[in-house]
C-alpha positions as CSV (number, residue, x, y, z in Angstrom):
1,X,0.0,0.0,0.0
2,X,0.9,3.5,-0.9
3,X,3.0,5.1,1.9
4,X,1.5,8.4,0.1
5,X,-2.3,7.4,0.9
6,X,-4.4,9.5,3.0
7,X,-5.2,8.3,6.5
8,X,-8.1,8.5,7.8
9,X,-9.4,8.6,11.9
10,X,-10.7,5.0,11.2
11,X,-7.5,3.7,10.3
12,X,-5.3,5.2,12.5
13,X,-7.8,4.4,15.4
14,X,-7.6,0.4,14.7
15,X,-3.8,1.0,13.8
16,X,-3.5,2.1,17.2
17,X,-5.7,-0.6,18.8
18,X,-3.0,-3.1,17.9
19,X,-0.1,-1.4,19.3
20,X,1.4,-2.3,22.6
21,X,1.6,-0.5,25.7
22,X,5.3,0.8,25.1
23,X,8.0,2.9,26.1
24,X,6.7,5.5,23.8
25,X,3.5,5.4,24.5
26,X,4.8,5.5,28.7
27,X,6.1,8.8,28.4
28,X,3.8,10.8,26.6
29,X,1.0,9.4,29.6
30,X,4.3,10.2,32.1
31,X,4.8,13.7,30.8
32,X,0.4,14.6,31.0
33,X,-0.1,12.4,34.5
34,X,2.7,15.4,35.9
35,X,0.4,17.8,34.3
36,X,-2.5,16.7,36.2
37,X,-0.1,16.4,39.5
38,X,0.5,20.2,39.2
39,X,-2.7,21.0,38.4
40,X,-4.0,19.7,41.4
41,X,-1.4,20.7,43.5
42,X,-1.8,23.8,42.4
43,X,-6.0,24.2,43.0
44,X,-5.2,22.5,46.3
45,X,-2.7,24.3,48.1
46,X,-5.0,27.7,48.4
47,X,-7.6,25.2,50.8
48,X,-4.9,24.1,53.1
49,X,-3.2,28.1,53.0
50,X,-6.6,30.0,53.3
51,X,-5.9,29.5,57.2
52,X,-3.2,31.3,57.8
53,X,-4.5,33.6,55.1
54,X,-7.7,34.4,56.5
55,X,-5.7,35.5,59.6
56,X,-3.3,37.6,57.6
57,X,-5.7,39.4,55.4
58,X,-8.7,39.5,58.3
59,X,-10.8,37.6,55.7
60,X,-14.9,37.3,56.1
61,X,-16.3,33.7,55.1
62,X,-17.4,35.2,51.9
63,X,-13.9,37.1,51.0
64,X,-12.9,33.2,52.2
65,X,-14.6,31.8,49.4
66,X,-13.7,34.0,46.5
67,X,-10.6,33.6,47.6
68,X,-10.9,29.7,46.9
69,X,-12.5,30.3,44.2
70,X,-10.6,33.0,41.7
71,X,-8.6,30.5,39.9
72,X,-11.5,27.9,39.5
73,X,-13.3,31.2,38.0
74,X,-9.9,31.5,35.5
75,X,-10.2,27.8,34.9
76,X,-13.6,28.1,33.6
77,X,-12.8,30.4,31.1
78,X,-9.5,29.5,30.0
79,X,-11.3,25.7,29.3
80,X,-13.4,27.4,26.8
81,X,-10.6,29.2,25.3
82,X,-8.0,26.7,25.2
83,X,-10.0,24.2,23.5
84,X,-10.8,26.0,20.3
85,X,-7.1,26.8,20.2
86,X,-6.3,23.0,20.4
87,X,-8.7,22.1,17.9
88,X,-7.5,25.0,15.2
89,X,-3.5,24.4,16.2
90,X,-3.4,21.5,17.9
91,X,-2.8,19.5,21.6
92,X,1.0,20.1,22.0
93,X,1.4,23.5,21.7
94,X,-1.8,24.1,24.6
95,X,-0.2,21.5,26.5
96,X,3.3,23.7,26.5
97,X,1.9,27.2,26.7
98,X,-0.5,26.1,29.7
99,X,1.7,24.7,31.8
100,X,4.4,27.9,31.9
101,X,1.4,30.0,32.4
102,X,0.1,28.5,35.4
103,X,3.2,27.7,36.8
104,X,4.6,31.1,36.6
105,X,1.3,32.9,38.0
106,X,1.4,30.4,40.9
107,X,4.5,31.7,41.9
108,X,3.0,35.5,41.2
109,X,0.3,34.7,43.9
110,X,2.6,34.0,46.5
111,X,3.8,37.2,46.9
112,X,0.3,38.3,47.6
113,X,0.2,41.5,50.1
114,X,-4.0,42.1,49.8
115,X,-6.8,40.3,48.8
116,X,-7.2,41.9,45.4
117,X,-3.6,41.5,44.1
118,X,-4.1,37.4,45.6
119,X,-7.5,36.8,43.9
120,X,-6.7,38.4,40.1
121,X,-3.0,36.4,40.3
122,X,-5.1,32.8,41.2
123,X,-7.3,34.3,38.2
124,X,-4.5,34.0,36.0
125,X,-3.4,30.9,37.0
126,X,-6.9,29.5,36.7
127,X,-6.3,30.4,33.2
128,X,-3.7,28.2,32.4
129,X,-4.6,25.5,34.8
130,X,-8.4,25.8,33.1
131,X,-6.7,24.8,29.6
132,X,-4.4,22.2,30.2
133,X,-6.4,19.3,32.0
134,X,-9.1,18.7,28.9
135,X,-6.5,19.1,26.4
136,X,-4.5,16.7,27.9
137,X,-7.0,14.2,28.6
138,X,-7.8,14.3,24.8
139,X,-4.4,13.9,23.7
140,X,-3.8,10.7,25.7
141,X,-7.6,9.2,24.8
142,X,-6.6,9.6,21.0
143,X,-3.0,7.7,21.6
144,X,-4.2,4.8,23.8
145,X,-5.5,1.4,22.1
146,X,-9.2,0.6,22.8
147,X,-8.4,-2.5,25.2
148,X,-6.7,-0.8,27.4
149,X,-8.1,2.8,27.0
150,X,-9.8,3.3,30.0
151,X,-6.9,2.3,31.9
152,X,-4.7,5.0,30.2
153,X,-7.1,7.5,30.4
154,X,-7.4,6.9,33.8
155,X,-3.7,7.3,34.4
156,X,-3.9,10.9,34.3
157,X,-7.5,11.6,36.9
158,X,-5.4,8.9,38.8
159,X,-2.6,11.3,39.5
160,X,-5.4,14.1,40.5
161,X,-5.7,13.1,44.4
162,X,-1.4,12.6,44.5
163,X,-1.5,16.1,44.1
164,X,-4.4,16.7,46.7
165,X,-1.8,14.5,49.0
166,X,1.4,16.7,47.9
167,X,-0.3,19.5,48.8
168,X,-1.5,18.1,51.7
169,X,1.9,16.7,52.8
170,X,3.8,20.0,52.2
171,X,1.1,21.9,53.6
172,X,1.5,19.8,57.3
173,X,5.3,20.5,56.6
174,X,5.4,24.0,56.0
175,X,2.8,26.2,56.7
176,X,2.5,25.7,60.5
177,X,6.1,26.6,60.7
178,X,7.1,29.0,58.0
179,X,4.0,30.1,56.3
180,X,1.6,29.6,53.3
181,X,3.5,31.3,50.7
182,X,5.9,28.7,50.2
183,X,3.3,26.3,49.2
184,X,2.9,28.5,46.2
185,X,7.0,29.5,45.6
186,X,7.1,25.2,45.1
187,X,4.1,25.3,42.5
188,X,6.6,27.4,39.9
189,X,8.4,23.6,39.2
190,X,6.0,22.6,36.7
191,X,7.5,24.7,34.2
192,X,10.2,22.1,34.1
193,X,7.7,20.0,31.9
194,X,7.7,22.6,29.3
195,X,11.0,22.0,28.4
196,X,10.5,18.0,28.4
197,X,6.7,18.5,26.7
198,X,8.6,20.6,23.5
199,X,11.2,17.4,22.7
200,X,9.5,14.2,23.3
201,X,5.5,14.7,23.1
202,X,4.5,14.4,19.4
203,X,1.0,16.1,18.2
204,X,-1.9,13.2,18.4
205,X,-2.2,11.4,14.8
206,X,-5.5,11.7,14.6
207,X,-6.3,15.6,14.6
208,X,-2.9,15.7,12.2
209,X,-4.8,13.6,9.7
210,X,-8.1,15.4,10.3
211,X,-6.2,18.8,9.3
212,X,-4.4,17.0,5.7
213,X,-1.3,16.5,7.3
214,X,-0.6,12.9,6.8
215,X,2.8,12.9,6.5
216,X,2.8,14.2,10.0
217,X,0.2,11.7,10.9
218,X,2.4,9.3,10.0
219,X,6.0,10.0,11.6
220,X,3.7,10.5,15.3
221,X,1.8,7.1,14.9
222,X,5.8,5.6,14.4
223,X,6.8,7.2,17.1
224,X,4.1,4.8,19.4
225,X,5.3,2.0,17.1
226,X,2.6,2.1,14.4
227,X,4.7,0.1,11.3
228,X,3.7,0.5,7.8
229,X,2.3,-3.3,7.8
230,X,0.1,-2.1,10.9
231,X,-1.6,0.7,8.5
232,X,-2.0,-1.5,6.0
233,X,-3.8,-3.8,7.9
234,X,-6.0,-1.1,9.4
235,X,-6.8,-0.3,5.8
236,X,-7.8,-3.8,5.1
237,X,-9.7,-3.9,8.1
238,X,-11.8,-0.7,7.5
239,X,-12.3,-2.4,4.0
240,X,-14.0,-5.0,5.0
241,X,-16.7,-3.5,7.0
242,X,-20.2,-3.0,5.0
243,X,-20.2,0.5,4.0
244,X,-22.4,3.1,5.6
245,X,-23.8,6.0,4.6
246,X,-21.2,8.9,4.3
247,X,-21.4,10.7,7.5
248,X,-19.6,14.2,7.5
249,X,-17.1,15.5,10.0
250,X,-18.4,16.9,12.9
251,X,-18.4,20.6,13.6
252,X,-18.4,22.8,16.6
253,X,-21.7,24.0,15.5
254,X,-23.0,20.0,16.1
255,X,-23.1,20.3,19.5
256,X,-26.2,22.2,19.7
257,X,-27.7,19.9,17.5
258,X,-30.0,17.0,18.5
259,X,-27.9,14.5,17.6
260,X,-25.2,15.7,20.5
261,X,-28.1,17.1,23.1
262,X,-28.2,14.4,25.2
263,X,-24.0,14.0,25.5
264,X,-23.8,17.9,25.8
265,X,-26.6,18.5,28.3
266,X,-25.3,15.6,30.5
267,X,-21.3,16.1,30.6
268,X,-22.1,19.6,31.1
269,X,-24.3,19.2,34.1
270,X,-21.9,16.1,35.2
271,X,-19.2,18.5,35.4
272,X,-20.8,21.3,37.1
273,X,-22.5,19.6,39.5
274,X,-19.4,16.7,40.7
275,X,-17.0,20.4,41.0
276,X,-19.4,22.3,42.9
277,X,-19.3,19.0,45.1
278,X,-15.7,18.6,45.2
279,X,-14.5,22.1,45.8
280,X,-16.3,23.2,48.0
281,X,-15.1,20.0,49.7
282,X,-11.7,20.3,49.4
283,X,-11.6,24.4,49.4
284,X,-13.6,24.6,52.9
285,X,-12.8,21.4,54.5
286,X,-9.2,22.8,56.3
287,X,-10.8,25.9,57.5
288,X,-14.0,24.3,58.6
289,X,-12.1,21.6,60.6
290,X,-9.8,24.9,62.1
291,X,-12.5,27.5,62.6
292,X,-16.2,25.9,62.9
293,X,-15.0,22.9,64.5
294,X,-12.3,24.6,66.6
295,X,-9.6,21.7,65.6
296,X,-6.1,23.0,65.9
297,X,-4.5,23.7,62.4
298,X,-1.6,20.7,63.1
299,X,-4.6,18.4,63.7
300,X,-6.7,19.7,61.0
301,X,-3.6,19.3,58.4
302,X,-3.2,15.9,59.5
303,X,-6.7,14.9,59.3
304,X,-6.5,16.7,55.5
305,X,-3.6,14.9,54.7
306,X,-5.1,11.4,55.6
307,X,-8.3,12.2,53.6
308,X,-6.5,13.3,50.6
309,X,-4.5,10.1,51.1
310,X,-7.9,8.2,50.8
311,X,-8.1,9.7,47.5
312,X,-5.6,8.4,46.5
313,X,-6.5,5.0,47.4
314,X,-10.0,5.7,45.7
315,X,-8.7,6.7,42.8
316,X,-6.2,3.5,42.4
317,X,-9.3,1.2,42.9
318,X,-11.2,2.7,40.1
319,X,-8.2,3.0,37.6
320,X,-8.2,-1.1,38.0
321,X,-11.9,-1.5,37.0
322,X,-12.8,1.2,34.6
323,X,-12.6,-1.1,31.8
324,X,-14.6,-4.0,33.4
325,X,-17.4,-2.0,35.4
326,X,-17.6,0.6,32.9
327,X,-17.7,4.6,33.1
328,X,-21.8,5.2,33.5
329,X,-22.0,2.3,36.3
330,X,-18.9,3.5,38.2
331,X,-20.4,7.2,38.1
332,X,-23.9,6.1,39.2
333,X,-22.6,4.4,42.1
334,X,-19.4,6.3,43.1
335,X,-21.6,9.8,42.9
336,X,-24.6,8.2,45.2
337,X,-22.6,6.8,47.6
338,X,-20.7,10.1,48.3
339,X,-23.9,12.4,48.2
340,X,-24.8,10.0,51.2
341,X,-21.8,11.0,53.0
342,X,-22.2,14.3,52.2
343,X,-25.4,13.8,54.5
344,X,-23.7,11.9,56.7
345,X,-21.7,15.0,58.0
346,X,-24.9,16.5,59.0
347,X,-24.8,14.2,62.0
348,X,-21.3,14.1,62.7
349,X,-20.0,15.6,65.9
350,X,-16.8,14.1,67.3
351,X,-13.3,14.3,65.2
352,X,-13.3,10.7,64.6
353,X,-16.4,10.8,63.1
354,X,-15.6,13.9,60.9
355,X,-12.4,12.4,59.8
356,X,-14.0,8.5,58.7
357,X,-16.8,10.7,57.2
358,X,-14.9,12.8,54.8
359,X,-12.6,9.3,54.1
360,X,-15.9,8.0,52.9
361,X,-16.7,10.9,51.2
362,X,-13.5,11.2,49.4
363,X,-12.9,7.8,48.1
364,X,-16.5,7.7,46.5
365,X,-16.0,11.2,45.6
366,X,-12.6,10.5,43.2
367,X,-14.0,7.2,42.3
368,X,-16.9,9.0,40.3
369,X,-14.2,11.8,39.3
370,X,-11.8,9.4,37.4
371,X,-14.8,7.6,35.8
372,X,-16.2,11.0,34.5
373,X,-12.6,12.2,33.1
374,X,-12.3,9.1,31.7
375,X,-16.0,8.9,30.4
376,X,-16.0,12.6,28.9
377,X,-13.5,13.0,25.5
378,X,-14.7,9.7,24.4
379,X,-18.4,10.5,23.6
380,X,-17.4,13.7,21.1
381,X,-16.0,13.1,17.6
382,X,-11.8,14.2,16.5
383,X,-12.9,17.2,15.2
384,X,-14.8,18.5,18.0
385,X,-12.9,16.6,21.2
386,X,-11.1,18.7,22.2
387,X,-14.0,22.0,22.0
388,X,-16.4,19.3,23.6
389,X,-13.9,17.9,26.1
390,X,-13.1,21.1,27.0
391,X,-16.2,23.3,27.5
392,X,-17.8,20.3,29.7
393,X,-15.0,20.6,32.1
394,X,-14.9,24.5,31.7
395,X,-18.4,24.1,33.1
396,X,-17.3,22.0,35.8
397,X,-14.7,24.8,36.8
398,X,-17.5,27.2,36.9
399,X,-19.3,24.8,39.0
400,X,-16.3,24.7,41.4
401,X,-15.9,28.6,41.4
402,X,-19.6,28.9,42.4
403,X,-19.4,26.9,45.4
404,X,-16.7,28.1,47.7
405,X,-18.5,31.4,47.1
406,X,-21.9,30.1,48.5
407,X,-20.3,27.7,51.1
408,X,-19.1,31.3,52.6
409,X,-22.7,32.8,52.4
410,X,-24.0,29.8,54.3
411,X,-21.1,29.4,57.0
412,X,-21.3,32.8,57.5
413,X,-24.7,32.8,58.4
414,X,-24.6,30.2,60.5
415,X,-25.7,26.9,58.2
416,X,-23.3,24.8,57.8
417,X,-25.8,22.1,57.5
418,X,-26.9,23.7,54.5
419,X,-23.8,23.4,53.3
420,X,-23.1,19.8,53.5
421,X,-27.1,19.5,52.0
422,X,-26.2,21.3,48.8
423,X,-23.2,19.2,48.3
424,X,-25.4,15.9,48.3
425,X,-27.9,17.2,45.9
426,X,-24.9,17.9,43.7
427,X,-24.1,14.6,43.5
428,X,-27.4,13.0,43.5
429,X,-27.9,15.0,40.1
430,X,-24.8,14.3,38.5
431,X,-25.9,10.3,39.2
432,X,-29.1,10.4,38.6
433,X,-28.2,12.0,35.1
434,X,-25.8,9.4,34.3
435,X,-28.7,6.7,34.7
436,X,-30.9,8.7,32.4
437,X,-28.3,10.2,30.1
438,X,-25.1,7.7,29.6
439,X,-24.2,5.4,27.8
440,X,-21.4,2.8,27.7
441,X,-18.3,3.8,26.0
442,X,-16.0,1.2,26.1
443,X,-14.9,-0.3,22.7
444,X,-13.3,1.8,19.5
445,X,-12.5,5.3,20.1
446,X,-14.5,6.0,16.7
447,X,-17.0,3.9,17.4
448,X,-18.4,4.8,21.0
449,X,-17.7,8.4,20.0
450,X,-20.6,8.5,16.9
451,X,-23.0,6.5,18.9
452,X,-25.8,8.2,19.7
């Protein structure tokens, strides 16, 4: 077969099914699972500094919760930015430019003297931070072969609560002795990935040969170990299934048609409603434990630092069964379990009890959050993954931005219980519309992404 001979997202998507996972395909994952550490790092270490910070600035609940909340806002916004920008110019380079922004802001809003100069820096890091997770999601989802898919995928949301724990860790280390600020001098490193993102991670084959460039296509699927004879097989393959009628690429412009409603309207909510839970969790939980339920801050960065760790744990559970349980049944079950939890607090009084609570919480919690980053780039099309990918998680930042802000209206008025309510009903939606809405995605990349 012609070497010349256009590729198409069918071929290179069963050409890529037959590949191994190698050492190639190891590092590209490597290099975006370090992306996702700093990124959570980064959103995390403003929960476990608002403490100290709160004491420095003299901050109300409410100025408490846009402080939490400013680069979740940035996040929201630079989602919907960054992902046209992928799909016109591709993953790499908003991979790359992404990471030195956030990591260079981060340092920015350590030398925070007020409250205003703090919020509109964690803005601007929100803006990088907001662009890289979805675009790296997608990039990895079009590498990985469908077998094992859901296990790559869910390399990257796996590394999401070891940067809860990192933060956590260096948060118990540092801040009761020499301060906040140094949480956010450490989040500069990332930019060390910039250098190693520029020489090793190729662009993704498949939006190369969406945009004519085959050639390109081509010298990225060899670098994963795609041979010629692998293409050629793929071509046979395609070949020899009965011809259906000509479908044409999808467009931005699709996904307010009705053939994407359903997927739209469900990973939008999914994602608003599982960040609203989840950061208000994670934002408010430290000062909570420190100022409503008068737990010294030692103590209440230990008991953090164990429930992030749980995370962890969560998270490692679900990246060994996504493939066999499948992405809607692992949401529907993870989300209602942790909405109960979320109720649960209501009745919990003692520290132990707060501490196994928000364990439960958390591991149920990241459970149904690696399912749903997992679940997400694989129901939209090449041409629109990234867009798609990326405005449902822009609406989750927004979602995560809003509730810090409201947790600070409630606690300040004296209902926490309110708080712990709203969280629930989060979740209970974002199930609830997984049972109605989902479907099963496991199989070709191609193929679960036109079903509709």
């Amino acid at each position: 077969m012609s070497q010349s001979a256009p590729l198409t997202p069918e071929i290179i998507g069963r050409a890529i099914d037959n590949i191994r996972l190698n050492g190639a395909l190891k590092f590209i994952i490597g290099v975006a699972a370090a992306g996702f550490l700093f990124d959570s790092f980064d959103i995390t270490i403003v929960g476990y500094a608002l403490p100290r910070i709160r004491q420095e600035f003299s901050l109300s609940p409410t100025e408490i919760g846009i402080a939490g909340s400013a680069a979740l806002a940035g996040m929201g916004v630079g989602s919907w930015c960054w992902g046209w920008v992928a799909d016109k110019w591709g993953r790499r380079v908003v991979f790359a430019s992404t990471v030195l922004m956030f990591s260079v802001f981060t340092g920015v809003a350590g030398m925070a003297t007020t409250l205003g100069f703090f919020v509109g820096a964690r803005f601007l890091t929100g803006l990088g931070l907001g662009g890289m997770v979805p675009i790296d999601q997608a990039l990895v989802t079009e590498y990985a072969p469908a077998r094992i898919r859901g296990r790559v995928a869910a390399m990257l949301p796996l590394c999401w609560p070891m940067g809860y724990f990192t933060a956590a860790g260096m948060a118990l280390w540092l801040v009761p002795s020499i301060g906040w600020r140094w949480l956010f001098a450490i989040g500069v490193l990332p930019a060390i990935l910039v250098f190693l993102i520029r020489r090793g991670v190729p662009e993704s084959p498949r939006w190369l040969a969406s945009h004519g460039r085959h050639e390109e296509a081509r010298e990225s699927l060899a670098y994963v170990g795609v041979t010629d004879d692998l293409l050629d097989q793929a071509r046979r393959d395609v070949a020899a299934i009965p011809a259906r009628p000509a479908v044409r690429d999808a467009t931005f412009r699709d996904l307010f048609t009705p053939d994407y409603a359903k997927r739209v309207i469900h990973t939008w909510l999914l994602w608003f409603c599982s960040n609203f839970a989840a950061t208000g969790f994670s934002i408010w939980l430290p000062t909570i434990y420190s100022t409503y339920y008068h737990i010294e801050l030692t103590r209440t960065l230990l008991y953090t630092f164990i429930v992030a760790g749980t995370q962890v744990v969560g998270r490692i559970c679900a990246f060994g069964v996504v493939d066999m349980i499948g992405r809607k049944r692992m949401i529907i079950i993870a989300y209602g379990v942790a909405g109960c939890a979320a109720l649960a607090f209501t009745q919990a009084t003692t520290e132990m009890s707060l501490l196994i609570n928000a364990m439960i919480y958390a591991y149920f919690q990241d459970i149904g959050n690696l399912a749903m980053t997992v679940y997400t780039p694989e129901v939209y099309p090449v041409r629109i993954r990234g867009k798609g990918t990326a405005l449902a998680m822009g609406w989750g930042r927004f979602g995560g931005m809003t509730s810090p802000i409201v947790a600070g209206v409630l606690i300040g008025g004296g209902n926490l219980i309110l708080v712990w309510g709203m969280l629930a009903v989060a979740l209970f939606i974002a199930s609830g519309l997984t049972l109605v809405l989902a479907y099963d995605t496991r199989g070709n990349l191609e193929t679960v992404s036109r079903a509709v």
